[in-house]
N, C-alpha and C positions, 0 to 999 in steps of 0.2 A: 504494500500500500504506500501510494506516493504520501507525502509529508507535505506542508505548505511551501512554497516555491521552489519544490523539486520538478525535476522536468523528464517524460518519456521520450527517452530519443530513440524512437522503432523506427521513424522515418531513415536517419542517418544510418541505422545498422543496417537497414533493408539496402540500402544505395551502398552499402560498403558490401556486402555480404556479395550482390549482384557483381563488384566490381572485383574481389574477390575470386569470384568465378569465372570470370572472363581473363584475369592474372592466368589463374591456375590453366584454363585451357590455350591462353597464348603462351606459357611457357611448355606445355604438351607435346602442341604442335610443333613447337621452336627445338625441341629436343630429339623430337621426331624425326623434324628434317636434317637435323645434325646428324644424326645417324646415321639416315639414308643416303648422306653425302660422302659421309666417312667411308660406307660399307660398298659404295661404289655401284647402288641402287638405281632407281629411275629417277631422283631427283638432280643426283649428279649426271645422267644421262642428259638431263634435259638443260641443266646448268653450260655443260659441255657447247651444248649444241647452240646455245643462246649465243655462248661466247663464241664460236666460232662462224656464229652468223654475222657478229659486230666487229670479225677479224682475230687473228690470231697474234696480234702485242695491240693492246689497248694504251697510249702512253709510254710504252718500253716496258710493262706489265705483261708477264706470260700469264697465259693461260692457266695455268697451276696456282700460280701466287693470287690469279683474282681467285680463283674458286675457294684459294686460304684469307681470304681477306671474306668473301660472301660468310665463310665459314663461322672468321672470327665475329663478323656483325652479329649471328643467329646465334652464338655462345653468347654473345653478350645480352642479348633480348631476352635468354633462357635463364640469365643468372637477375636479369633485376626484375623479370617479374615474379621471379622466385622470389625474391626478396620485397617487391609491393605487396604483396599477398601476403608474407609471414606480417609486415606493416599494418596491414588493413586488418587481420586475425587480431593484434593486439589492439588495435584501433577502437574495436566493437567490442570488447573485452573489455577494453576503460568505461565507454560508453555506456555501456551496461552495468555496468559497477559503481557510473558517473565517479570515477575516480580522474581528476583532472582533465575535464571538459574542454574546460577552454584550450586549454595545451592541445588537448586532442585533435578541437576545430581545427588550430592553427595549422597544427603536423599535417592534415589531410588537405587543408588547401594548401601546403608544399608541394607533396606527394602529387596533389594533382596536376599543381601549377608545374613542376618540374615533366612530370608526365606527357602534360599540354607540350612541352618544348622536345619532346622524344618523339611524340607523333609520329613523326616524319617515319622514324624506325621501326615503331610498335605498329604501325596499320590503324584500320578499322576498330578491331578488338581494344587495341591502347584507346583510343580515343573515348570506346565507351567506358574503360576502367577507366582513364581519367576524370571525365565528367565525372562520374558517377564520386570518386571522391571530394573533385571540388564543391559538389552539393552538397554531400553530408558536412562536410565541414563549414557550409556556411552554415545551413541549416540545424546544428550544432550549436555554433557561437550565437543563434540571432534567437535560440530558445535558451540560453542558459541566460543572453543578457537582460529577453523577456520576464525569466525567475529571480533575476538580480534585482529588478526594477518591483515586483511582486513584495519580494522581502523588506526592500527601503523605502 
């Protein structure tokens, strides 16, 4: 039972939870196709073929070295949205516990805001995890400071 200017944030953990899942399956897919590039699959088949439709030295870049560099971008998409999703687990954790709220809001419109500027790398998927935290963390902050004003 809520208390006097305490506040339900379902909205925020619903938007985080959602974004959450969209982390967890763009870091999936991103491990996926690491694999199936490593193990010399149809992704790398197809990687191959890209590349040697746009030539064979892009730059003075072989062949091999972009496929290592595609490589390294999809390690890296697999290792941070591992890491926004452990983020947003703890996020909804506080939330729920309304253990340092406002901290929370803040950390989530980073999270997003930082997210927002990765776009470019993270796709589709990144854009709704992002959204999806920059909401809850307003959303967040504009009900706690609703409770603040409740109390004074």
């Amino acid at each position: 039972m809520l208390r006097t200017g305490e506040v339900n944030h379902n909205v925020s953990v619903v938007l985080i939870i959602i974004s959450i899942l969209a982390y967890g399956l763009l870091a999936m897919n991103s491990f996926n196709l690491l694999d199936d590039i490593e193990s010399g699959g149809e992704a790398r088949s197809f990687l191959e073929e890209s590349l040697q439709d746009a030539g064979d030295e892009l730059a003075g870049v072989t062949m091999e070295e972009q496929i290592e560099i595609f490589g390294s971008v999809v390690n890296f998409v697999a290792i941070a949205s591992v890491i926004y999703a452990i983020l947003g687990i703890v996020a909804a954790v506080f939330l729920t516990k309304r253990i340092r709220v406002r901290l929370v809001g803040i950390l989530l419109i980073i999270l997003g805001g930082v997210s927002v500027i990765l776009t470019l790398v993270f796709g589709l998927i990144g854009i709704i995890a992002s959204l999806g935290y920059l909401i809850a963390g307003i959303v967040a902050l504009r009900k706690q400071k609703k409770a603040q004003n409740v109390i004074t």
